[in-house]
N, C-alpha and C positions, 0 to 999 in steps of 0.2 A: 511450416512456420512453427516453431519453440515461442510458447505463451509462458509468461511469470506474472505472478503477482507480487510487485514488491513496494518498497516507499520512497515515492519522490519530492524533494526539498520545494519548501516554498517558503513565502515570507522574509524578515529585513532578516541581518547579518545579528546572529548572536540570538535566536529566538529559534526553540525547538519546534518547527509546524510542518508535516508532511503529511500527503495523501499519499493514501491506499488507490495504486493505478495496474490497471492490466496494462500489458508490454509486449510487444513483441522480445526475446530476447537479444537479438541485436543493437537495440537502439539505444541510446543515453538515457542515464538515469531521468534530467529531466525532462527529456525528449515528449514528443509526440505520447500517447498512452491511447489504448482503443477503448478504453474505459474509465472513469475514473468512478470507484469504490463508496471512497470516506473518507475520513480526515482524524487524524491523532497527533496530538499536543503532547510533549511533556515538560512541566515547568518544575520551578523548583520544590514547590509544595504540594503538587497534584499535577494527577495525569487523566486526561481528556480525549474521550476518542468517538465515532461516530461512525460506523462500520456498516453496509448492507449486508445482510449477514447470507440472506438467498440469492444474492448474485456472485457472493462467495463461493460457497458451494457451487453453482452451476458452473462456475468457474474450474474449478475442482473434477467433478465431473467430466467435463471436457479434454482435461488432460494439462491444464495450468499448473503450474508447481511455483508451491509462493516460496519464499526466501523465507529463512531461519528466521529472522526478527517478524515477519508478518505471522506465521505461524505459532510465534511466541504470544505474541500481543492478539491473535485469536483465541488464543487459550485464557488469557484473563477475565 
């Protein structure tokens, strides 16, 4: 089983709000997730995020490979 950690959409139509979900890489974006992380906003004047940072890592550890954008926004 192929683990990712990437972001999946939540919230109304036209509002930027996704969590940080562990995945299997198979399934749909907002599919099922074995985990769910954190959550990050970005609005028009500020950006909001709320990340478990040691489940990350363990995650990591394990042999998860996050996506380009999750990896970005961990670096912030």
């Amino acid at each position: 089983m192929s683990v990712v950690i990437r972001l999946a959409k939540t919230g109304k139509r036209g509002e930027r709000k996704f969590r940080v979900v562990v995945s299997e890489k198979r399934s749909r974006r907002d599919g099922r997730a074995i985990e769910v992380l954190g959550w990050y906003e970005k609005n028009v004047g500020s950006t909001r995020k709320k990340v478990d940072r040691q489940r990350f890592d363990y995650w990591i550890k394990n042999g998860a490979i996050a996506s380009k954008t999750v990896t970005t926004l961990m670096e912030i």
